[in-house]
DRENFI-750883 format. One line per field, with one value per residue (C-alpha): residue number from 0; residue in three letters; x, y, z. Coordinates in Angstrom, 3 decimals, always signed. Example, Ala and Ser with C-alpha at 12.3 -4.5 7.8 and 13.67 -1.06 7.14 Angstrom:
// residues 2
pos = [0|1]
code = [Ala|Ser]
xx = [+12.300|+13.670]
yy = [-4.500|-1.060]
zz = [+7.800|+7.140]
***
This chain:
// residues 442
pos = [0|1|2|3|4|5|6|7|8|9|10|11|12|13|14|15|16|17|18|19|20|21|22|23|24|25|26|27|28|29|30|31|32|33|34|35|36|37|38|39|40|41|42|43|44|45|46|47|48|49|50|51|52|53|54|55|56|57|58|59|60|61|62|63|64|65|66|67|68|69|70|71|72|73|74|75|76|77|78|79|80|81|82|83|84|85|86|87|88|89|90|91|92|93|94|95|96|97|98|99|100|101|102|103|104|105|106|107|108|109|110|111|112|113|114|115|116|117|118|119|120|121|122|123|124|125|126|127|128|129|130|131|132|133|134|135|136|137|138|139|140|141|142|143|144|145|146|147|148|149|150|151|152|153|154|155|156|157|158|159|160|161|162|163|164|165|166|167|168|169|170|171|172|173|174|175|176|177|178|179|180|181|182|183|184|185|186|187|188|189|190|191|192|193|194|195|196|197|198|199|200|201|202|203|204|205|206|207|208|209|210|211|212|213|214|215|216|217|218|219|220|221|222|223|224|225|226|227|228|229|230|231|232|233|234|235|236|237|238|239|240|241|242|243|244|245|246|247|248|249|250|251|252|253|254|255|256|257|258|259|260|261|262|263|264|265|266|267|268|269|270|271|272|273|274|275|276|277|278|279|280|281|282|283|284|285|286|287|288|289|290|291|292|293|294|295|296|297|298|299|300|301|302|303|304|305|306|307|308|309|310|311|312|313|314|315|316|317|318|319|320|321|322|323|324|325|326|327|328|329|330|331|332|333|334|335|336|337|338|339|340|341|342|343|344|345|346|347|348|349|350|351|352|353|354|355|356|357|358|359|360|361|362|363|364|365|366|367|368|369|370|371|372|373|374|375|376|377|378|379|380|381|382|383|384|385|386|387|388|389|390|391|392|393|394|395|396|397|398|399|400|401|402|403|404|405|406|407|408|409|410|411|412|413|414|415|416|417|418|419|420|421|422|423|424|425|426|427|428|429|430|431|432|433|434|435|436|437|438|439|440|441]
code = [Unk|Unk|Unk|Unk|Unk|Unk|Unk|Unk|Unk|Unk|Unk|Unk|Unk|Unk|Unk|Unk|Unk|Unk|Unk|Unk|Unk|Unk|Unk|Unk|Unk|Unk|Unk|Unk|Unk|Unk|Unk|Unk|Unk|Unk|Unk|Unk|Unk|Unk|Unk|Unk|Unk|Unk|Unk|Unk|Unk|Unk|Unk|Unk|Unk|Unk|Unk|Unk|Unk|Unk|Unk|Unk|Unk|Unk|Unk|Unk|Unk|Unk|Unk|Unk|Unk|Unk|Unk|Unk|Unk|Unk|Unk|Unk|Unk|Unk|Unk|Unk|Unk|Unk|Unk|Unk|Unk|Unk|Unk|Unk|Unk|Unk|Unk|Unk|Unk|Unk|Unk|Unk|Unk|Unk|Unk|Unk|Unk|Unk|Unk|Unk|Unk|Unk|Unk|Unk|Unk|Unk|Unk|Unk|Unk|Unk|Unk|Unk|Unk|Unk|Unk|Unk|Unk|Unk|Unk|Unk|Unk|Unk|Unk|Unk|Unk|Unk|Unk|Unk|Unk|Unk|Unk|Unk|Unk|Unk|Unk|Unk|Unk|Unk|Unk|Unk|Unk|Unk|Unk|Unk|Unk|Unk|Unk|Unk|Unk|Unk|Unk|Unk|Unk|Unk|Unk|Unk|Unk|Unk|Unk|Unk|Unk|Unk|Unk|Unk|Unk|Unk|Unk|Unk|Unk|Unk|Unk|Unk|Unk|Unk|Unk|Unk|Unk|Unk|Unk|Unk|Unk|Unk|Unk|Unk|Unk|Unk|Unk|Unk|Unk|Unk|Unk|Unk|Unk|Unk|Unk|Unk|Unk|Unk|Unk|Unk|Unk|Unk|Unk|Unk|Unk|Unk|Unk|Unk|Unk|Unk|Unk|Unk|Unk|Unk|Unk|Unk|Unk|Unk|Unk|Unk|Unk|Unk|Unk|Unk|Unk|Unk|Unk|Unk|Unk|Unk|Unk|Unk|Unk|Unk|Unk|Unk|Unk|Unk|Unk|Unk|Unk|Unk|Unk|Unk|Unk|Unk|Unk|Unk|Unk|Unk|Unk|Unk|Unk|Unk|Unk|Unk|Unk|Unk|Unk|Unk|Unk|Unk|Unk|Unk|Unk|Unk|Unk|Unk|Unk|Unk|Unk|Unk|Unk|Unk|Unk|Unk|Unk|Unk|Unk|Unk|Unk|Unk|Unk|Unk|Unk|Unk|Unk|Unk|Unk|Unk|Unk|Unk|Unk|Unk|Unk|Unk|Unk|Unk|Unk|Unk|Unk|Unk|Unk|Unk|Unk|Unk|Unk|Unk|Unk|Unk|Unk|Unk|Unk|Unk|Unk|Unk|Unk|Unk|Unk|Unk|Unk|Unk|Unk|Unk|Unk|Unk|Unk|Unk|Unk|Unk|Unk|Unk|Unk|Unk|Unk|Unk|Unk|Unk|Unk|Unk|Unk|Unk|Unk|Unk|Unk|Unk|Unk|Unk|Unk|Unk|Unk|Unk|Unk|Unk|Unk|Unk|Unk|Unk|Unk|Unk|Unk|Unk|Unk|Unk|Unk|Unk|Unk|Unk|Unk|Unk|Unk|Unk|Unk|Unk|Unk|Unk|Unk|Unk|Unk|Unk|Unk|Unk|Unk|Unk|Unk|Unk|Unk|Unk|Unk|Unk|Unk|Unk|Unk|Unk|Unk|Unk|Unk|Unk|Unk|Unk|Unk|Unk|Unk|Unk|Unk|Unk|Unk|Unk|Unk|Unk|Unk|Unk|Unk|Unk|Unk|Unk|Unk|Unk|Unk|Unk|Unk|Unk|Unk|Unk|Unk|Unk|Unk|Unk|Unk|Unk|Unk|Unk|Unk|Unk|Unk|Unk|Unk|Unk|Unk|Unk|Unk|Unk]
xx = [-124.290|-126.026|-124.120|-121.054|-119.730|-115.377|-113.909|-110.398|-110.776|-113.514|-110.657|-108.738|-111.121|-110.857|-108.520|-105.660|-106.252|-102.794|-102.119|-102.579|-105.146|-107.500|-107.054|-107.662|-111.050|-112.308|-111.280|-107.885|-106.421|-109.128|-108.605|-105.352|-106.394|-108.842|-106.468|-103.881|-106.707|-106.864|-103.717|-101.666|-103.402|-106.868|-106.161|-104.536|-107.136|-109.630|-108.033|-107.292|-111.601|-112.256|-111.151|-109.203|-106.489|-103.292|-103.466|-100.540|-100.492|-100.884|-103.677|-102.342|-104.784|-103.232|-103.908|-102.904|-99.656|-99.312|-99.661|-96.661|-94.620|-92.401|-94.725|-92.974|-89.831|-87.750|-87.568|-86.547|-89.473|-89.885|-92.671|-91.814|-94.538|-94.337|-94.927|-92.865|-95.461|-93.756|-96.504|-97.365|-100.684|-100.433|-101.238|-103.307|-100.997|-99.641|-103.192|-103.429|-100.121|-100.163|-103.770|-104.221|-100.346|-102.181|-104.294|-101.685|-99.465|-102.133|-102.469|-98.730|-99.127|-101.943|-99.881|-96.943|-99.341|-100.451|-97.219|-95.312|-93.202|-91.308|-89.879|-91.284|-89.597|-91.534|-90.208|-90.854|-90.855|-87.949|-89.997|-92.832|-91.677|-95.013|-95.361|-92.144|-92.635|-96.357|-95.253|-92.150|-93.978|-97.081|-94.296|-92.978|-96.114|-97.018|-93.320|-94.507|-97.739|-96.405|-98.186|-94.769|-91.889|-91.507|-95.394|-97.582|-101.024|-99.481|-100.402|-96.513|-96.381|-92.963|-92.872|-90.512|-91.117|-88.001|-88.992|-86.741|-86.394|-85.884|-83.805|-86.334|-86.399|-89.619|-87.747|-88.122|-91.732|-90.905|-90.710|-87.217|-85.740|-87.368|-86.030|-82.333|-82.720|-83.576|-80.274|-78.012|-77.746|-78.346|-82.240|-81.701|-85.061|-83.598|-84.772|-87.458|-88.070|-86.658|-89.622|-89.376|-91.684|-89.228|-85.884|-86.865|-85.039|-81.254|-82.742|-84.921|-88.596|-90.340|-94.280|-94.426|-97.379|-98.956|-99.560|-103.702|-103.655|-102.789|-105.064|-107.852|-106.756|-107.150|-110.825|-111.505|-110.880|-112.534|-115.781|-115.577|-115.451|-118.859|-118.785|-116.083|-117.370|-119.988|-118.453|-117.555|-117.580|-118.619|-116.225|-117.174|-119.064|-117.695|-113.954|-112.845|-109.605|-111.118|-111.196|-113.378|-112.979|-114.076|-113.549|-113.122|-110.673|-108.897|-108.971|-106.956|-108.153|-105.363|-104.566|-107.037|-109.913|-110.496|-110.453|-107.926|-108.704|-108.078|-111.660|-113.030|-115.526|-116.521|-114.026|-116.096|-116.311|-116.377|-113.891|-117.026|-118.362|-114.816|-114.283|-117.545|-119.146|-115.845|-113.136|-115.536|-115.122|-113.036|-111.221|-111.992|-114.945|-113.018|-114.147|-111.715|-109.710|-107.594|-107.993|-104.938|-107.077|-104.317|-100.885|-99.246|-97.953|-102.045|-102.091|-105.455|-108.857|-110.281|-112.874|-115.664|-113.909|-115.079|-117.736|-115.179|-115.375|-112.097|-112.104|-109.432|-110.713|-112.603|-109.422|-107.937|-111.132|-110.477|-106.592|-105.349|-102.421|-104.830|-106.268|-102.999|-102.422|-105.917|-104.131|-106.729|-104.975|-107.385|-105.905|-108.535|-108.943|-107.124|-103.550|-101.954|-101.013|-97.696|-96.617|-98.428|-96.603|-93.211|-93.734|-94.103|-91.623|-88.879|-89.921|-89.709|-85.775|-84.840|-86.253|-85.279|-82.417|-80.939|-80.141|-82.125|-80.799|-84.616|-85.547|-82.381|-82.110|-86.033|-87.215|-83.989|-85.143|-88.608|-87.810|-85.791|-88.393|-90.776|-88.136|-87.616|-91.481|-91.810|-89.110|-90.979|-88.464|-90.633|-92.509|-94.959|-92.892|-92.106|-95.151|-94.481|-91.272|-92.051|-94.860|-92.435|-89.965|-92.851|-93.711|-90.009|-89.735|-91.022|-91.951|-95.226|-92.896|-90.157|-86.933|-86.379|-86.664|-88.821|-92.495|-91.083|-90.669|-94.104|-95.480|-93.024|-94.419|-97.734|-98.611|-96.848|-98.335|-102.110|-101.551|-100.492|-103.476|-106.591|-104.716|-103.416|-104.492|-103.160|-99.513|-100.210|-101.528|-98.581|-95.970|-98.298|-98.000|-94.595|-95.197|-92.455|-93.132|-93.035|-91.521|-88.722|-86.862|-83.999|-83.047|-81.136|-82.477|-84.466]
yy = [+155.948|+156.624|+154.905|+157.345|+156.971|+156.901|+159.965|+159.569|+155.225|+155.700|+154.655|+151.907|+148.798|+150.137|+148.133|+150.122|+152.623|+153.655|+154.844|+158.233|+157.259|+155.893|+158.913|+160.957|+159.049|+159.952|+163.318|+164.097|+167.053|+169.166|+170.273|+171.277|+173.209|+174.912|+175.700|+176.856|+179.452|+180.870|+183.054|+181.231|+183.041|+182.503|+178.642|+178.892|+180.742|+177.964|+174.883|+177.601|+177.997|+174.539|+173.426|+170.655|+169.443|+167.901|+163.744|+163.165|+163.150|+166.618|+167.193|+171.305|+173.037|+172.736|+176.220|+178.076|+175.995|+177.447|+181.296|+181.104|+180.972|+184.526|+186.910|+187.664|+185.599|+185.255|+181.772|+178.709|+177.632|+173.829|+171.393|+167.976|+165.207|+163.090|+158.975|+157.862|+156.540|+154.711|+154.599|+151.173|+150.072|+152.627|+152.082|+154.526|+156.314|+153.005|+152.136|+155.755|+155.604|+151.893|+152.389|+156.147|+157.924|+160.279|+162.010|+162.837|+163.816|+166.197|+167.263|+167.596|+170.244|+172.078|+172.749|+173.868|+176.156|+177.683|+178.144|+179.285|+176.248|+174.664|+171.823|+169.103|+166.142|+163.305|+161.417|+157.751|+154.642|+152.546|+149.207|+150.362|+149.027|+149.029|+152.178|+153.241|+151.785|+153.045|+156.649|+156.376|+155.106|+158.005|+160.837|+159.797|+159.108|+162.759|+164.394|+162.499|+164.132|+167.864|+167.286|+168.067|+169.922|+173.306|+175.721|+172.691|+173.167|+175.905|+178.272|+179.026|+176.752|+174.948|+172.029|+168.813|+165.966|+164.284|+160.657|+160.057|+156.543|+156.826|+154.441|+153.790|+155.494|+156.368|+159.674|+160.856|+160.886|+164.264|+166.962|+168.441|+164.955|+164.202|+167.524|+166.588|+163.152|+164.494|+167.012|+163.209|+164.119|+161.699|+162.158|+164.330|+166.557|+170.214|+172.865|+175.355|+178.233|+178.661|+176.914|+174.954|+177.499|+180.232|+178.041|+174.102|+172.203|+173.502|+176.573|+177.578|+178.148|+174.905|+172.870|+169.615|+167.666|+164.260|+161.925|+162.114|+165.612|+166.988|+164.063|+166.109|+168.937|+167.933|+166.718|+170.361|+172.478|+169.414|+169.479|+172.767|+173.849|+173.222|+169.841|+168.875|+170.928|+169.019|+165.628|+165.106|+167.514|+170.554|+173.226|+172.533|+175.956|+175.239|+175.041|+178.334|+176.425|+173.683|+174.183|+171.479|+167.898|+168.328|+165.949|+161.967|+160.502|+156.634|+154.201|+151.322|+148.492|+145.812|+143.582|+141.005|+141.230|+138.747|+141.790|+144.161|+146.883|+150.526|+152.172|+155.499|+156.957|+160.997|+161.819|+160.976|+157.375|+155.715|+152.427|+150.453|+150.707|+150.047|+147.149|+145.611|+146.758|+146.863|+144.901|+141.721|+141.621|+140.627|+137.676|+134.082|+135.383|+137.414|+141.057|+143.969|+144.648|+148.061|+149.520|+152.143|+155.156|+155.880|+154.506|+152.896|+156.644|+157.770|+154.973|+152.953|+153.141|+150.876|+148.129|+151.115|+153.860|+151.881|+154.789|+157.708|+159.099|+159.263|+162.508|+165.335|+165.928|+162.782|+160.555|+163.138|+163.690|+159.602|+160.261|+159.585|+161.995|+162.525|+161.115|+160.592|+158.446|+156.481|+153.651|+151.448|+148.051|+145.831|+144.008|+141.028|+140.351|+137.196|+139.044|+140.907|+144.524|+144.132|+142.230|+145.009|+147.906|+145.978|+145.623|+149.163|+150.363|+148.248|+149.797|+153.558|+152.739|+151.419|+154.146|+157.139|+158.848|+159.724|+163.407|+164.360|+162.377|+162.324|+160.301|+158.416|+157.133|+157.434|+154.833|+152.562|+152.516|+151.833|+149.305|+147.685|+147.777|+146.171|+143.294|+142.986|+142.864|+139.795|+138.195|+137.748|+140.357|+142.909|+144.757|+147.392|+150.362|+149.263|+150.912|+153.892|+154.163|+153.939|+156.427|+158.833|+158.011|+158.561|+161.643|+163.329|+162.644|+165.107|+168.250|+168.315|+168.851|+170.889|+168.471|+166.994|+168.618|+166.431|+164.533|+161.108|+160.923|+162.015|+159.288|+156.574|+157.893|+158.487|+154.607|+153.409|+156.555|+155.754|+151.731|+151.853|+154.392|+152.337|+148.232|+148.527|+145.415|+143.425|+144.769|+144.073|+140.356|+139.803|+141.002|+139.201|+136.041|+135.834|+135.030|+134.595|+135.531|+132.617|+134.520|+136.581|+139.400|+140.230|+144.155|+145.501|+142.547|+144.136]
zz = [+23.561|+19.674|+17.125|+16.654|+12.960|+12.705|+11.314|+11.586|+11.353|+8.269|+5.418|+6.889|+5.717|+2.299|+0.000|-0.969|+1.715|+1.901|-1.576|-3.045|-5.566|-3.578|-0.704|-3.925|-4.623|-0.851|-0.956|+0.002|-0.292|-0.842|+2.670|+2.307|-1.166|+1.427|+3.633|+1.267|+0.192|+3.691|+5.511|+8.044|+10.608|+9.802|+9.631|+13.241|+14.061|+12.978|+15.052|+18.141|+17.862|+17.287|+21.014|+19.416|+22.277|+21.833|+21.351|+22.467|+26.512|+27.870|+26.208|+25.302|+23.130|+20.121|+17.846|+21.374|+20.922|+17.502|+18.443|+21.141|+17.622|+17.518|+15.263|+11.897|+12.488|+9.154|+9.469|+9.652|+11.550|+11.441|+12.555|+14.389|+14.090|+17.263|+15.886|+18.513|+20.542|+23.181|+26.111|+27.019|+25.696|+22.986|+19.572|+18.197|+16.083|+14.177|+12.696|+11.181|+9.939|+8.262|+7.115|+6.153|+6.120|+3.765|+6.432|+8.693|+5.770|+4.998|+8.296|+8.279|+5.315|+6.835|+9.972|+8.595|+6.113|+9.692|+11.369|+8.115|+8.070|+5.219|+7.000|+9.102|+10.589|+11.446|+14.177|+13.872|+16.339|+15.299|+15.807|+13.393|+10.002|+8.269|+9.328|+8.022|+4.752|+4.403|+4.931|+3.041|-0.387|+0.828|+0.993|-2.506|-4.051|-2.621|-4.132|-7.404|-7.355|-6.864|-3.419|-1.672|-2.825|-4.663|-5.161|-3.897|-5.946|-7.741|-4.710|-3.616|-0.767|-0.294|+2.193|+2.622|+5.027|+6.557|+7.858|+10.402|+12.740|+15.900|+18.443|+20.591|+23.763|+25.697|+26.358|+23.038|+23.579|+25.412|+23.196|+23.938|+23.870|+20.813|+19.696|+21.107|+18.960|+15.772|+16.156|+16.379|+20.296|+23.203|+23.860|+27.062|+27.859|+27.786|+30.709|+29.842|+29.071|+26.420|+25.020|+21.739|+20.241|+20.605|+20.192|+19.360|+16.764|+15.270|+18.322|+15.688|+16.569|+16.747|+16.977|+18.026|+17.592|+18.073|+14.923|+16.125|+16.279|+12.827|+11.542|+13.585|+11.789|+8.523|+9.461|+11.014|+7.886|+6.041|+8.362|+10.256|+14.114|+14.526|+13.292|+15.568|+18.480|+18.628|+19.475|+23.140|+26.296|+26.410|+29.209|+33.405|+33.825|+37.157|+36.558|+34.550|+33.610|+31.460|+28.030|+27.084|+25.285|+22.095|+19.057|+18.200|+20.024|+19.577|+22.329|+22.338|+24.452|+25.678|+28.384|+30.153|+27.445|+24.708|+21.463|+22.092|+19.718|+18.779|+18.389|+17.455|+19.367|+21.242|+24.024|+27.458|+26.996|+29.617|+30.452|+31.078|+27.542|+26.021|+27.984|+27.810|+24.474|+22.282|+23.861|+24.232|+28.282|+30.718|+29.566|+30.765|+32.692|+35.174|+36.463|+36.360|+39.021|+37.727|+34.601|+33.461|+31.928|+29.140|+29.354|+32.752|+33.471|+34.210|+36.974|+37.905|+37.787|+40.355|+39.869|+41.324|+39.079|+35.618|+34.864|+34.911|+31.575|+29.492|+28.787|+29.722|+32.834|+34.000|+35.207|+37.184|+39.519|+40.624|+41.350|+37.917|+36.347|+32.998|+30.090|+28.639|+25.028|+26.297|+26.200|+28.530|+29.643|+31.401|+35.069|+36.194|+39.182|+39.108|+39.061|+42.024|+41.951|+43.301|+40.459|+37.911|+39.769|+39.455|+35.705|+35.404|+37.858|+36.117|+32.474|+34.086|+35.618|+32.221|+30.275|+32.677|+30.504|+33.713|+33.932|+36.982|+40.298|+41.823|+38.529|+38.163|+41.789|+42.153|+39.667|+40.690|+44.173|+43.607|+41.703|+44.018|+47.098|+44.870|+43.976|+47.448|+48.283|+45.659|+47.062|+50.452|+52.397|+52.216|+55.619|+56.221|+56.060|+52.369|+51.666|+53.029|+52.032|+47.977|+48.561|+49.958|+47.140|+44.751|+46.221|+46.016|+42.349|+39.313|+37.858|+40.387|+43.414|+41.537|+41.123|+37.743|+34.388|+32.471|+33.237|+33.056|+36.483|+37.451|+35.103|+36.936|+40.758|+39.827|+39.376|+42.362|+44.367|+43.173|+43.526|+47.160|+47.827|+45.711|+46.334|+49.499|+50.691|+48.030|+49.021|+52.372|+51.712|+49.632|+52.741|+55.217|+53.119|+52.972|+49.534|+46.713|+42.802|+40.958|+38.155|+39.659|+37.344|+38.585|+38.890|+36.069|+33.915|+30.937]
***
């Protein structure tokens, strides 16, 4: 691939990055003055044509999102930034926020310019201090500067930014129990329709979008829809659904390499060239064994899956769930599977919030028949038994309200079908884990 030079990383390697004055020196803001000079409308309008989708997971196009808003609704309307970022693996969001918190606030503004909004809560990750600190002094800098608050540039735009901590909760990273956090409620996913665009947050109408994505929308009125058209993959002629995957995206790189990192680089990447060309290999000169595409909730690439390309579309064709957060974690081929899928069972039952019985009693169960597998009790019909589990659970077949519980089959679903034989070696071997975790210990 040509050298591909960082949009959204380009500041964070310059000292001071985080302050106003030196965001002021590289240009910030002068895409929000831009967009300020441009109706709501036209500036939806812009990041609708621009093909730019959502960062967070779902990968929804994002200006689309904005039109489902109610047309000439009084108001409140509020915008919720999503800096939870709970995925395993994931931690793309943190190094814009500690090293560039201007950005997405100006982002933030452009977005609520767009949807008419004079409110936006930004829901932060509990566990990200830094972050919380870096946005905290950004937001005041920004109230100092007449950059928030009351006729913002002197072209009557009000806007305040609540920075809120959350508790914690992978749950939250779903927008309805983010939604039912930020109202002081326990962070239970509500049923849809209604939507959150027609009755969200305090049931007024509501956006929520990913920390990555509103810093793509500041770049897009900065550099245009060509610009960021140009970058990545272009719509399947073939498939009348796909919308494209245009844009910069961040990877983060973890697990068995020897430089994790969070890199920059055109959607379509493939895991191959992050592995080998940015992550420094396969640590202790081991090969690959699974590779999760973007957060455990994706599942596995196989060891002959390492040229998929990480784009919207590309993980799905090899019996992934998406793209997701493109999270990559690395699994050599030194480590068994049944331990990986145990690790991630066990985080899906603690984090279920445990509305929906399927999810509830799903991930528990699961859990359990993979604690009973690496305790060397395990048989054949294990196997079959957590794939029909798996396959009972989630909004795909219809029975729980919220895509947690796809994310906590889909792994154990696409391990049994891709590693078989490593479960089957492990209940032919009689073999014991050396490190046992009990259930319910987390």
């Amino acid at each position: 691939m040509p050298t591909f030079e960082p949009v959204l990383l380009a500041r964070i390697n310059t000292p001071d990055s985080h302050t106003l004055a030196t965001y002021q020196r590289d240009g910030g803001y002068q895409a929000l003055r831009k967009a300020l000079d441009m109706a709501p409308a036209d500036v939806t309008n812009l990041v609708k044509d621009s093909g730019l989708r959502g960062r967070g997971g779902a990968g929804f196009p994002c200006g689309l999102k904005w039109t489902f808003l109610p047309k000439d609704h009084p108001g409140p309307i509020y915008l919720c930034i999503n800096a939870d970022e709970s995925e395993p693996g994931t931690f793309n969001n943190r190094y814009l926020m500690e090293m560039d918190p201007h950005q997405l606030i100006e982002g933030i503004a452009i977005a609520c310019h767009a949807i008419r909004s004079k409110n936006a809560y930004l829901y932060l990750r509990f566990e990200y201090g830094l972050s919380y600190r870096r946005l905290d002094a950004a937001i005041k800098e920004c109230y100092a500067a007449g950059l928030l608050g009351k006729n913002i540039l002197g072209k009557g735009f009000d806007l305040d930014i609540v920075l809120h901590r959350g508790a914690a909760a992978y749950i939250c990273g779903e927008e309805t129990g983010l939604i039912e956090s930020l109202e002081g409620k326990r962070a239970w996913p509500r049923i849809k329709p209604p939507f959150p665009a027609i009755e969200g947050l305090f049931r007024k109408p509501t956006i929520v979008n990913n920390v990555e994505t509103l810093c793509c929308v500041k770049q897009i009125l900065d550099r245009g829809k060509e610009w960021f058209q140009s970058i990545g993959v272009k719509p399947d002629p073939n498939n009348p659904r796909d919308p494209g995957s245009y844009g910069p995206k961040l990877y983060t790189v973890s697990g068995h390499v020897n430089k994790p990192c969070c890199v920059e680089l055109p959607l379509g990447v493939t895991a191959r060239e992050l592995i080998e060309e940015h992550a420094g290999g396969v640590w202790k000169g081991r090969k690959a064994k699974a590779v999760v595409p973007g957060g455990i909730s994706m599942g596995f690439l196989s060891d002959k899956e390492l040229d998929t390309p990480l784009d919207f579309n590309g993980p799905g064709k090899v019996g992934c769930l998406g793209l997701g957060t493109a999270a990559v974690v690395v699994v050599d081929d030194q480590t068994n599977m049944v331990d990986v899928l145990y690790n991630c069972a066990r985080f899906f039952s603690h984090e279920s919030c445990g509305q929906c019985t399927p999810c509830r009693e799903g991930t528990n169960w699961m859990t359990r028949i993979l604690d009973r597998i690496r305790s060397g009790n395990g048989s054949m019909r294990d196997l079959d038994l957590l794939t029909e589990v798996a396959s009972s659970m989630g909004i795909i077949p219809g029975t729980t309200i919220c895509g947690l519980s796809d994310g906590a089959a889909w792994p154990v679903k696409n391990a049994i079908q891709k590693f078989r034989g490593d479960f089957e070696d492990y209940i032919n071997s009689g073999r014991k884990s050396v490190t046992p975790y009990p259930v319910g210990a987390h």
